[in-house]
N, C-alpha and C positions, 0 to 999 in steps of 0.2 A: 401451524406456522410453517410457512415455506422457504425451504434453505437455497441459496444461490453460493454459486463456486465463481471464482474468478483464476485463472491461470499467471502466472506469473512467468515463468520461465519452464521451456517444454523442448528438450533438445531434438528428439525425434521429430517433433512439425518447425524446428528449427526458431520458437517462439522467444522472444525476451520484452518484458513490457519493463521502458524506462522510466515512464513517470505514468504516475496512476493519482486517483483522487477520488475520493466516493465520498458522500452526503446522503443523508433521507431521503434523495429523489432516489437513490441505486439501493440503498440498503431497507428501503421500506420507513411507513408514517412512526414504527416504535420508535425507531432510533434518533425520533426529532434530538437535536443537538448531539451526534454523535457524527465521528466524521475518520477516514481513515487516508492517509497521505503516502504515498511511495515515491520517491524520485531518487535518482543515481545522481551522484555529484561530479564535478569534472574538475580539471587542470592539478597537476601536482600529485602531493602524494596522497590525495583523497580522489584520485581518477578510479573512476569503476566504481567507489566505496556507495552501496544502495542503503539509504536510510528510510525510515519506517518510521509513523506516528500515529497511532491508535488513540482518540480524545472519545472517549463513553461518557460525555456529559461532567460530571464530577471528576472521573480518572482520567489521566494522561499517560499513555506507554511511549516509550521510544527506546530503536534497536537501530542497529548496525550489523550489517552484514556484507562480508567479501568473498568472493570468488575463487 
Protein backbone atom coordinates (compact mmCIF):
# COMPACT_ATOMS: atom_id res chain seq x y z
CA UNK A 1 0.00 0.00 0.00
CA UNK A 2 1.31 3.44 -0.99
CA UNK A 3 1.02 6.32 1.26
CA UNK A 4 0.40 9.89 -0.07
CA UNK A 5 1.02 13.33 2.17
CA UNK A 6 -0.89 16.34 1.51
CA UNK A 7 0.62 19.59 3.09
CA UNK A 8 -1.60 21.74 4.72
CA UNK A 9 0.09 24.73 6.14
CA UNK A 10 4.05 25.23 5.67
CA UNK A 11 5.39 28.75 6.83
CA UNK A 12 8.94 28.42 5.39
CA UNK A 13 7.51 27.96 1.59
CA UNK A 14 4.93 30.52 2.88
CA UNK A 15 2.08 27.64 2.16
CA UNK A 16 -1.71 27.69 3.53
CA UNK A 17 -4.30 25.48 1.83
CA UNK A 18 -7.95 27.08 2.47
CA UNK A 19 -10.30 24.56 1.22
CA UNK A 20 -9.32 21.13 0.47
CA UNK A 21 -11.60 18.14 -0.62
CA UNK A 22 -10.33 14.45 -1.37
CA UNK A 23 -12.56 11.28 -2.60
CA UNK A 24 -11.42 7.83 -4.04
CA UNK A 25 -10.17 9.58 -7.07
CA UNK A 26 -7.03 11.24 -4.57
CA UNK A 27 -7.14 8.89 -1.84
CA UNK A 28 -7.20 5.56 -3.91
CA UNK A 29 -10.12 2.60 -5.25
CA UNK A 30 -9.91 1.21 -1.02
CA UNK A 31 -11.46 4.17 0.10
CA UNK A 32 -14.59 3.91 -2.28
CA UNK A 33 -17.13 5.92 0.09
CA UNK A 34 -14.73 7.57 2.15
CA UNK A 35 -14.10 11.32 1.61
CA UNK A 36 -12.03 14.02 3.59
CA UNK A 37 -13.17 17.91 3.59
CA UNK A 38 -11.12 20.92 4.87
CA UNK A 39 -12.29 24.44 4.45
CA UNK A 40 -11.71 27.76 6.63
CA UNK A 41 -14.95 29.63 7.37
CA UNK A 42 -15.29 33.39 7.05
CA UNK A 43 -17.23 36.61 8.42
CA UNK A 44 -17.45 37.10 12.30
CA UNK A 45 -16.23 35.57 14.95
CA UNK A 46 -15.77 32.26 13.05
CA UNK A 47 -13.08 34.16 10.55
CA UNK A 48 -10.05 32.16 10.14
CA UNK A 49 -11.79 29.15 12.23
CA UNK A 50 -10.57 25.94 9.73
CA UNK A 51 -13.01 22.95 10.08
CA UNK A 52 -12.23 19.38 9.14
CA UNK A 53 -14.49 16.41 8.23
CA UNK A 54 -13.10 13.00 7.97
CA UNK A 55 -16.36 10.37 6.66
CA UNK A 56 -14.61 6.50 6.55
CA UNK A 57 -17.67 5.03 5.21
CA UNK A 58 -19.51 3.98 8.47
CA UNK A 59 -17.57 6.77 10.67
CA UNK A 60 -17.75 10.39 10.67
CA UNK A 61 -14.97 12.77 12.51
CA UNK A 62 -15.24 16.47 12.81
CA UNK A 63 -12.58 19.10 14.41
CA UNK A 64 -11.86 22.56 14.65
CA UNK A 65 -8.96 24.24 14.74
CA UNK A 66 -7.55 27.86 15.24
CA UNK A 67 -4.72 29.72 14.82
Amino acid sequence: MSETNWTLIDVERDLYVDHLELGPAELGPAAQGCSVRLRTLRGGLREGLQRAFANASRRTARGAATS
